[in-house]
N, CA, C and O of each residue as an XYZ file, in Angstrom:
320
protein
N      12.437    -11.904    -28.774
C      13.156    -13.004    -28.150
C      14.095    -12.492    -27.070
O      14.369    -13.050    -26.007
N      14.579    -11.225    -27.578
C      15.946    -11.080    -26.498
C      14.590    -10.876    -24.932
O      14.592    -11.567    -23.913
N      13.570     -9.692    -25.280
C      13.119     -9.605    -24.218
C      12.641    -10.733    -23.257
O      12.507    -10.462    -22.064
N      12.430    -11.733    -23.626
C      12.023    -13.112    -22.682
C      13.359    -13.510    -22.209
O      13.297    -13.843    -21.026
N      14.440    -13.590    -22.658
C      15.482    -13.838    -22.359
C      15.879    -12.543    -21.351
O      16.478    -12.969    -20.364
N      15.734    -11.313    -21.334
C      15.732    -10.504    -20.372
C      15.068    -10.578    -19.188
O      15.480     -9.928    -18.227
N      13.924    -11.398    -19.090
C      13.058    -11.349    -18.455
C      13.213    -12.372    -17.817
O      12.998    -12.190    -16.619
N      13.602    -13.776    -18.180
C      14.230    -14.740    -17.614
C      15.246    -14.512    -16.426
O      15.197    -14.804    -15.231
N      16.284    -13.810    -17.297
C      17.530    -13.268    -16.234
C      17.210    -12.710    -14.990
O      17.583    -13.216    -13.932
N      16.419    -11.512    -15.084
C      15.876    -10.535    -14.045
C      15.113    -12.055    -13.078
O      15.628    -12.185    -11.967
N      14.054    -13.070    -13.406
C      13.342    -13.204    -12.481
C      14.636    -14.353    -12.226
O      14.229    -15.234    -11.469
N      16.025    -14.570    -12.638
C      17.215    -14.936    -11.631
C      17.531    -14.527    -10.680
O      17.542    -15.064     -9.572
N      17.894    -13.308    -11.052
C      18.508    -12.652    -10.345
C      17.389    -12.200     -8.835
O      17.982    -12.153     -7.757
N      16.303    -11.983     -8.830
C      15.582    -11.712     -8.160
C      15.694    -13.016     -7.153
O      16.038    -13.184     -5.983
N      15.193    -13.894     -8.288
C      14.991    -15.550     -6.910
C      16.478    -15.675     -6.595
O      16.535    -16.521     -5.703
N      17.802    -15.223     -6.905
C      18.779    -15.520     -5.857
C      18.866    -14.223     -4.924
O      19.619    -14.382     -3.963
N      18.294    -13.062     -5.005
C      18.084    -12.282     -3.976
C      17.343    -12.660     -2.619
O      17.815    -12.529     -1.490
N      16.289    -13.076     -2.903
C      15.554    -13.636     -2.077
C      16.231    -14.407     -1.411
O      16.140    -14.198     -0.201
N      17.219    -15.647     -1.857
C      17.611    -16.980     -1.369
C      18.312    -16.320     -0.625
O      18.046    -16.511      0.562
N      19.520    -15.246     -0.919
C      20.701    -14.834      0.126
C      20.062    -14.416      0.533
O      20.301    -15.131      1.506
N      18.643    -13.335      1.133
C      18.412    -12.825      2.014
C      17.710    -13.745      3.390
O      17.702    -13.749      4.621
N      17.171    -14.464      2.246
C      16.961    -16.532      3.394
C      18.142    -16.188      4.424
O      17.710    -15.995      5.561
N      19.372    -16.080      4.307
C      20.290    -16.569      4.700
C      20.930    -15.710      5.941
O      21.835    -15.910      6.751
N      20.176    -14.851      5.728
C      20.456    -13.828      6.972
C      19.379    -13.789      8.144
O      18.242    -14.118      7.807
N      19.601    -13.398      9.609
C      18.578    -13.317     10.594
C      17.115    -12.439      9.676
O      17.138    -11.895      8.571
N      16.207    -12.561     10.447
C      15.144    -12.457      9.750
C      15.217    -10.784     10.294
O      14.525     -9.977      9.674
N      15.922    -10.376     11.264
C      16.385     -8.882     11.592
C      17.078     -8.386     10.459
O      16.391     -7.712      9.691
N      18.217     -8.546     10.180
C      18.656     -8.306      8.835
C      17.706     -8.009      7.431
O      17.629     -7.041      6.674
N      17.031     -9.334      7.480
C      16.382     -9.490      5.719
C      15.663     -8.194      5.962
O      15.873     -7.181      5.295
N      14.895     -8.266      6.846
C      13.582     -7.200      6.897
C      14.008     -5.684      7.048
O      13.263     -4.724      6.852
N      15.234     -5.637      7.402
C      16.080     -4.310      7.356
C      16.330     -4.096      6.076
O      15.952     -3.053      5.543
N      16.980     -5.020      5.422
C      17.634     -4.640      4.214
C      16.471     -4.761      3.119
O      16.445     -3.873      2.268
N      15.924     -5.337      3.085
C      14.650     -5.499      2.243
C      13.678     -3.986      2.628
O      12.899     -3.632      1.744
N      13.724     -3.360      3.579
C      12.893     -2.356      3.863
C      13.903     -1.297      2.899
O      13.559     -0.717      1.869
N      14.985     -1.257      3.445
C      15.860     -0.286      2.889
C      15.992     -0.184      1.360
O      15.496      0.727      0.696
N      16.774     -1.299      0.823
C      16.799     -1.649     -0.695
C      15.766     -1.543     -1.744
O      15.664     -0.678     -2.614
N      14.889     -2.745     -1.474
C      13.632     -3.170     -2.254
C      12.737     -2.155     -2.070
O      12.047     -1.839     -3.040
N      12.566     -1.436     -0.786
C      11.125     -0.940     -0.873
C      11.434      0.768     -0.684
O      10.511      1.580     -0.749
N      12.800      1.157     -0.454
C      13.761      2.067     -0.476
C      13.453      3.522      0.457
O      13.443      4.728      0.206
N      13.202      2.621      1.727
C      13.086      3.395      2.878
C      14.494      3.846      3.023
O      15.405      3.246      2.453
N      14.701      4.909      3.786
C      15.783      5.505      4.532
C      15.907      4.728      6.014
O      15.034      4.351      6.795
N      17.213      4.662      6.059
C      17.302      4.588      8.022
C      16.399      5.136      8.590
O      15.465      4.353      8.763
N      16.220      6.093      8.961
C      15.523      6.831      9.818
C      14.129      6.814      9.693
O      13.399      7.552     10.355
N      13.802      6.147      9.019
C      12.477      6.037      8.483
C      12.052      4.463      9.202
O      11.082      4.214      9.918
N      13.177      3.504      8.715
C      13.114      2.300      9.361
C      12.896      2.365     10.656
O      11.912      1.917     11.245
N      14.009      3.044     11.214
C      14.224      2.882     12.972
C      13.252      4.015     13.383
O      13.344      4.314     14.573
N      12.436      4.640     12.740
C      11.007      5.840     13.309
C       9.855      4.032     13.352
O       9.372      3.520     14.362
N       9.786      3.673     12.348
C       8.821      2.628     12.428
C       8.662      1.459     13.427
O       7.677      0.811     13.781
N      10.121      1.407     13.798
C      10.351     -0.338     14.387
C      10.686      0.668     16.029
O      10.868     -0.003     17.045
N      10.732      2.036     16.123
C      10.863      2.896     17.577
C      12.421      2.262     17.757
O      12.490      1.824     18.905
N      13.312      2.117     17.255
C      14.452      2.161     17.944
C      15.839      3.127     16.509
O      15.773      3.369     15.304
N      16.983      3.387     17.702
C      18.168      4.314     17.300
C      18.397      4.053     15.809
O      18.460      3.016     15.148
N      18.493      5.284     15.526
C      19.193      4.680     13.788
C      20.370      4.200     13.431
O      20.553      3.730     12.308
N      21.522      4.280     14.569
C      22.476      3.693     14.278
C      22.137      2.180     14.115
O      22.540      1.493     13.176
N      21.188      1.649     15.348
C      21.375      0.470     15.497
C      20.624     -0.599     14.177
O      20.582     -1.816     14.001
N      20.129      0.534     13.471
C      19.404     -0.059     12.537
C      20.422     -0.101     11.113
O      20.372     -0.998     10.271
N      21.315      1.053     11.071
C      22.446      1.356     10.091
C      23.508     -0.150     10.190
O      23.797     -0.868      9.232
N      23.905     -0.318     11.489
C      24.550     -1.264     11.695
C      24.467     -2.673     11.731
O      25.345     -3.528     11.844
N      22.909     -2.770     11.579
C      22.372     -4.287     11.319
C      22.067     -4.792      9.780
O      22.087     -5.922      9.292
N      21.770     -3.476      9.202
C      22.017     -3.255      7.609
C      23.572     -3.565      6.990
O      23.679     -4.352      6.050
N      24.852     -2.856      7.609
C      25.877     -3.193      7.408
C      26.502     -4.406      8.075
O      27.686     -4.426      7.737
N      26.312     -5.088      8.612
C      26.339     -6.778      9.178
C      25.714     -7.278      8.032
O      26.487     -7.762      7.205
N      24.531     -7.292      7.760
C      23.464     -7.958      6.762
C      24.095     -8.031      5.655
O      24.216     -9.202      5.295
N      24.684     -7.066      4.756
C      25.412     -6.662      3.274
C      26.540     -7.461      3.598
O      26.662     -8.475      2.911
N      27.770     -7.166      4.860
C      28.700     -8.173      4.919
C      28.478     -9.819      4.908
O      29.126    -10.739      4.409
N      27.320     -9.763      5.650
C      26.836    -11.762      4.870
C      26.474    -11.868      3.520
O      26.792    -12.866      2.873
N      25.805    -10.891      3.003
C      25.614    -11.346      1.843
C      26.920    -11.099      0.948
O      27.081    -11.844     -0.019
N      27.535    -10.443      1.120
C      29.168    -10.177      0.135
C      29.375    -11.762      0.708
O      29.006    -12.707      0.011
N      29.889    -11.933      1.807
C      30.465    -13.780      1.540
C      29.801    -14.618      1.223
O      30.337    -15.586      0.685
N      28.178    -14.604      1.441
C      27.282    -15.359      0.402
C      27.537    -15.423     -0.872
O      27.883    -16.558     -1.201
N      27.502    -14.530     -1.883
C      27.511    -14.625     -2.862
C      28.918    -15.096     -3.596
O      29.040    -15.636     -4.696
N      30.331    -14.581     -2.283
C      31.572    -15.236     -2.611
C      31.910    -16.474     -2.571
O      32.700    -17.108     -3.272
N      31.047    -16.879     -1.421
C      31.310    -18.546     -1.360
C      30.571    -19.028     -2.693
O      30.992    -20.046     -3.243
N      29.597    -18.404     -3.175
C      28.495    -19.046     -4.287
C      29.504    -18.919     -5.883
O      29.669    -19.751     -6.776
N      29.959    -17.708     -5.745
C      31.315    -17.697     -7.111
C      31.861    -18.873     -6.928
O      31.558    -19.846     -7.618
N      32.985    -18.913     -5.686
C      33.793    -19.759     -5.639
C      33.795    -20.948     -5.842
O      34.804    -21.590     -6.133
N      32.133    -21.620     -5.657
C      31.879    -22.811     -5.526
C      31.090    -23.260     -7.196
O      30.958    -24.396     -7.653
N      30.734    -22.148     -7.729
C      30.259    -22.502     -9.422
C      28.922    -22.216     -9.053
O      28.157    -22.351    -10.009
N      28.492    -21.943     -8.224
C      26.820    -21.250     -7.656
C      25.891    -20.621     -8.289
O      24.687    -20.876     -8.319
N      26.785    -19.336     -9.078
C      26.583    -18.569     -9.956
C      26.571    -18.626    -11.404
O      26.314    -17.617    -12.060
């Protein structure tokens, strides 16, 4: 029992991953989703897409700062 109930949670937590990443430019999601989920490195990203790794570091850290107030506005509001 607990495990279905584990398993429940996880495919939560997953479908509100997805939703906040909805919520970002589709530059972002696909950055951070490359990075995170599929757990490329920078440099690996910005070798693939041919551009600087900063600029790819820095669209990753924009991306994480929307989702930190995503998920704060979602506390604040009973979301969660």
């Amino acid at each position: 029992m607990v495990e279905k109930e584990e398993q429940a949670e996880r495919a939560e937590l997953i479908r509100q991953v997805y939703e906040a990443l909805a919520t970002l430019t589709p530059l972002q999601a696909r950055r951070i989703h490359a990075r995170y989920i599929l757990g490329l490195k920078v440099r690996e990203i910005a070798a693939m897409e041919g551009v600087n790794p900063a600029r790819v570091s820095q669209c990753i850290q924009g991306g994480l700062r929307r989702l930190r107030k995503y998920f704060e506005r979602r506390k604040r509001t009973g979301g969660l």
